[in-house]
Backbone as CSV, one residue per row, in Angstrom:
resi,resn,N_x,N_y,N_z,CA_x,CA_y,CA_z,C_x,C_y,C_z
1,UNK,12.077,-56.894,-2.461,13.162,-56.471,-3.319,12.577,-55.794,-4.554
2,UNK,12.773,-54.782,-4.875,12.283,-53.820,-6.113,13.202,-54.047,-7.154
3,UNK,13.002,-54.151,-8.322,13.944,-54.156,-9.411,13.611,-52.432,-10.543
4,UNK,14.514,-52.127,-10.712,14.494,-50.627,-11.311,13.895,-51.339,-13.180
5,UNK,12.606,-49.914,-13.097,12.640,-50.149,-14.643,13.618,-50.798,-15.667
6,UNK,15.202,-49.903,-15.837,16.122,-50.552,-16.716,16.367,-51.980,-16.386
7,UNK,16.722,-52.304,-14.969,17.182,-53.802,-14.912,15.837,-54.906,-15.259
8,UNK,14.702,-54.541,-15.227,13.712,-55.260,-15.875,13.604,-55.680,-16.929
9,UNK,13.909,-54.445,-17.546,14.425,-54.390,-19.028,14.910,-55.439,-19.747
10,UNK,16.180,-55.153,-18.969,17.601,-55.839,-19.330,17.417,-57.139,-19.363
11,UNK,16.694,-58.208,-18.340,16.444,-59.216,-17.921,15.063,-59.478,-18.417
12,UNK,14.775,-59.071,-19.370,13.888,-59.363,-20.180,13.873,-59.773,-21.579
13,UNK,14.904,-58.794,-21.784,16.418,-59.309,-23.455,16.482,-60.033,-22.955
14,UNK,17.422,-60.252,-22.464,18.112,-62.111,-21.811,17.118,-62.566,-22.328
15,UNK,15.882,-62.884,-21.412,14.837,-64.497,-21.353,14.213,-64.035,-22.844
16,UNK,14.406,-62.875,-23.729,13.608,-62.988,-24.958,14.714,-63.397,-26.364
17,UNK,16.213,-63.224,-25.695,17.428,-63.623,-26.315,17.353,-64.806,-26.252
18,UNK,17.202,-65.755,-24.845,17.554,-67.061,-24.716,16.340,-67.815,-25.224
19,UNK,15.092,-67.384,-24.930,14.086,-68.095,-25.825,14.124,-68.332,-27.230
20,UNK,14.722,-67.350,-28.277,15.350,-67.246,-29.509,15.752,-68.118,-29.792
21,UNK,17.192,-68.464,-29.144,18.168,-69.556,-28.661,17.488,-70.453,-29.064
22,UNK,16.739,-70.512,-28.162,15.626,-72.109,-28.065,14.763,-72.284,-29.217
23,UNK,14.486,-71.352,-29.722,13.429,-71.473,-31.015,14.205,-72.195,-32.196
24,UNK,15.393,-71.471,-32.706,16.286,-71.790,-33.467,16.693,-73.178,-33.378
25,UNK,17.075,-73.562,-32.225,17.662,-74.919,-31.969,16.674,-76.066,-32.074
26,UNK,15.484,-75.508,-32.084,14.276,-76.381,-32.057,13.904,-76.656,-33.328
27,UNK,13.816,-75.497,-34.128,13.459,-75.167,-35.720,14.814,-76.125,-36.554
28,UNK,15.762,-76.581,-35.885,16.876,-77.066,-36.478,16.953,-78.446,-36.186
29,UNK,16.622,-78.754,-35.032,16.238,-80.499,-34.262,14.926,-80.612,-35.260
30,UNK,14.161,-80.086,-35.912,12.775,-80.689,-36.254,13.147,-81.856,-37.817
31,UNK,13.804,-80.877,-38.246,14.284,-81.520,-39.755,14.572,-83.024,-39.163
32,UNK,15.916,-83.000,-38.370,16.479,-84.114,-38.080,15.928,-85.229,-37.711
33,UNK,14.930,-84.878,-37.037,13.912,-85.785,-36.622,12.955,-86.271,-37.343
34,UNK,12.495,-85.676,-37.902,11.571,-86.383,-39.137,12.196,-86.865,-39.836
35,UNK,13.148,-86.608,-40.489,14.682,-87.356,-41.418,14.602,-89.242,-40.807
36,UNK,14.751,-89.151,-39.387,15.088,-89.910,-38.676,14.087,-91.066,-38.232
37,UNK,12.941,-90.147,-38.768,11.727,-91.167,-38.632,11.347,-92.105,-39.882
38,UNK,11.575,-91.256,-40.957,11.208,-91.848,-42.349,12.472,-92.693,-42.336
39,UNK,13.765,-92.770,-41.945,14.941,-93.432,-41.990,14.537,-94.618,-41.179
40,UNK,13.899,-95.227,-40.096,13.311,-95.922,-39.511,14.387,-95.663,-38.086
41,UNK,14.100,-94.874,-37.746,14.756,-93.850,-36.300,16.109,-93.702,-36.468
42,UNK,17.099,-94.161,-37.561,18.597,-94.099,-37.371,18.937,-92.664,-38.052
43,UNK,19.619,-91.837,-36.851,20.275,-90.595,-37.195,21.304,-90.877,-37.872
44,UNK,21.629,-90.060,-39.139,23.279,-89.988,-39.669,23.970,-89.115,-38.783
45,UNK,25.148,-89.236,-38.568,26.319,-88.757,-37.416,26.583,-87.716,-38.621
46,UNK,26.747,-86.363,-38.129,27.318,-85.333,-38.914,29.227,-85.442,-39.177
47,UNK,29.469,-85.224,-40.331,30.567,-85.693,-40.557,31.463,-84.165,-39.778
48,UNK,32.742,-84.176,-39.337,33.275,-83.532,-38.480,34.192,-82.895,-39.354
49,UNK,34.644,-81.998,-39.354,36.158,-81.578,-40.248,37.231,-81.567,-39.730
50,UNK,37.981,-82.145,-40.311,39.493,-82.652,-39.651,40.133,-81.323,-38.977
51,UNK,41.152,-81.231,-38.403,41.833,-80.449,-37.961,42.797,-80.429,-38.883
52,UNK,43.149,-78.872,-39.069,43.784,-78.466,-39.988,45.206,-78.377,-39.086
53,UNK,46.728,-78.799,-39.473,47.820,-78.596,-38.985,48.059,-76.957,-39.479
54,UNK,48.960,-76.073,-38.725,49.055,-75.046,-39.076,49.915,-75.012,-40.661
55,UNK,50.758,-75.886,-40.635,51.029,-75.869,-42.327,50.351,-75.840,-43.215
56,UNK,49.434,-76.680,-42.841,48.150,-77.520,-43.988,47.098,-76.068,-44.409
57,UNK,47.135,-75.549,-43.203,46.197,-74.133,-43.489,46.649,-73.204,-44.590
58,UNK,48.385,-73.235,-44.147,49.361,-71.890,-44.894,49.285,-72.591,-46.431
59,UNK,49.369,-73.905,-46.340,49.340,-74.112,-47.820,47.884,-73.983,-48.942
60,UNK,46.501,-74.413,-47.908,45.813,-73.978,-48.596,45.356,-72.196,-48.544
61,UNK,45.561,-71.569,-47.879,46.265,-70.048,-47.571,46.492,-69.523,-49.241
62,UNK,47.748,-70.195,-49.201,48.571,-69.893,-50.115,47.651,-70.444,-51.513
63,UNK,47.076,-71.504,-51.451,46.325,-71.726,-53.002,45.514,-71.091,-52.968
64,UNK,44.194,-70.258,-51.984,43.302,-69.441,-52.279,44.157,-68.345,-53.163
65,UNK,45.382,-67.785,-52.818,45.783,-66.925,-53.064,46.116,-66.858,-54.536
66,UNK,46.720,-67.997,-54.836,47.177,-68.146,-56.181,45.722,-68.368,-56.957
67,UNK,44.438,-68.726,-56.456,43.813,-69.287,-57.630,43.048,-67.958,-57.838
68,UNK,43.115,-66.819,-56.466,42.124,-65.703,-56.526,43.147,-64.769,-57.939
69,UNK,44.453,-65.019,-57.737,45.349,-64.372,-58.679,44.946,-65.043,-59.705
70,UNK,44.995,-66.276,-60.644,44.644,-66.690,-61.823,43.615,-66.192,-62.269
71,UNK,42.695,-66.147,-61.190,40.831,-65.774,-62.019,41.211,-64.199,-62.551
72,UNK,42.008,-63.595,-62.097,41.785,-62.102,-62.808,43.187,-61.724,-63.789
73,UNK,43.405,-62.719,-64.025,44.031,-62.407,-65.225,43.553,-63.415,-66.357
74,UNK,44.280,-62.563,-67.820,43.652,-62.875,-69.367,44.282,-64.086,-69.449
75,UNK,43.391,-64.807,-70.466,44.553,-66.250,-70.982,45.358,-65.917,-71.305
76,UNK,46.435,-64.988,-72.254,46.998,-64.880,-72.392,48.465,-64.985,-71.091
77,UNK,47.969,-64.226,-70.019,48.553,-64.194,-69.188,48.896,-65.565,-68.614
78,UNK,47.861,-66.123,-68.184,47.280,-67.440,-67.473,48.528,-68.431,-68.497
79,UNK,48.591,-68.555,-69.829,49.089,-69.587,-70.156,50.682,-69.103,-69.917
80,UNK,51.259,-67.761,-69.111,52.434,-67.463,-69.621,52.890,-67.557,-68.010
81,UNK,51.997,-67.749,-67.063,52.165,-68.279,-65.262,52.026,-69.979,-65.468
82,UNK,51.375,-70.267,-65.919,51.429,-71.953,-66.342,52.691,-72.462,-66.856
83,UNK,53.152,-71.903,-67.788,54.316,-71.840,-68.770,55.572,-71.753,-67.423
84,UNK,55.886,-70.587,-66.910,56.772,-70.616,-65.986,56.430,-71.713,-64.917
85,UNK,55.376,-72.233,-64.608,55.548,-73.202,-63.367,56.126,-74.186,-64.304
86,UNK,55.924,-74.805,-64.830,56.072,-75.385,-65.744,57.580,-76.242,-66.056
87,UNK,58.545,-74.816,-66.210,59.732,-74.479,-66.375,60.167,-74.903,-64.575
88,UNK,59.424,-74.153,-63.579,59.953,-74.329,-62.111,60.092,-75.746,-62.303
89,UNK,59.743,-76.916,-62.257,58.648,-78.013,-61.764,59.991,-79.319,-62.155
């Protein structure tokens, strides 16, 4: 079976892509492990992030939005959007 120059190629990315893969994941297991040794072998469990409900997202959504709006305006301004929530509330 002959394989053409290009498909040699090609299948050569791959195994030099997937070795990468492997380097990285290795370079990232090393920390942990020595961590784990000076700890007297007990790994800490990586903490997980909750699942966000689709509301829960829109609302923090919505506060990036408002706080990216506060940072670019003057105090002046700032105390006169404070002032009206204020009044909402």
């Amino acid at each position: 079976m002959r394989i053409s120059p290009g498909r040699a190629r090609v299948n050569i990315l791959a195994v030099q892509g997937s070795l990468r893969a492997l380097d990285r994941s290795l370079r990232g297991l090393f920390p942990l492990l020595s961590t784990a040794m000076q700890n007297g072998g007990q790994v800490e469990k990586a903490r997980r992030r909750p699942r966000l409900s689709v509301k829960a997202r829109a609302s923090l959504v919505l506060q990036g939005r408002y706080m990216g709006f506060m940072r670019q305006l003057k105090p002046r301004q700032k105390a006169q959007v404070r002032k009206s929530r204020r009044r909402r509330e």
